[in-house]
C-alpha positions, 0 to 999 in steps of 0.5 A, a space after each residue: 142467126 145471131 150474124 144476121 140479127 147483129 147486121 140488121 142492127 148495124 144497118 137500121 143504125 146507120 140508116 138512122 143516122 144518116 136520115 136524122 143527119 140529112 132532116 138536120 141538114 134540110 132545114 139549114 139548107 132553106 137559110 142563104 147565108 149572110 150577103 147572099 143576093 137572089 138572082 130571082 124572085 121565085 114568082 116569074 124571071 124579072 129578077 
């Protein structure tokens, strides 16, 4: 029983920190980066 009670530990730790990188990583993935030029205008496909 002890096992088991250390793997869930295990698995809620790394379930943590993979939700808590992949929150970080969205909010950086919203910004283009620098000289980037858009090919639409996100309203209708003129550009």
């Amino acid at each position: 029983m002890k096992t088991l009670t250390r793997f869930n530990r295990a698995v809620a730790l790394v379930a943590v920190s993979v939700f808590s990188f992949a929150s970080t990583q969205s909010t950086q993935a919203g910004t283009p980066p620098e000289g980037f030029t858009a090919l639409f205008n996100e309203k209708d496909l003129s550009g």
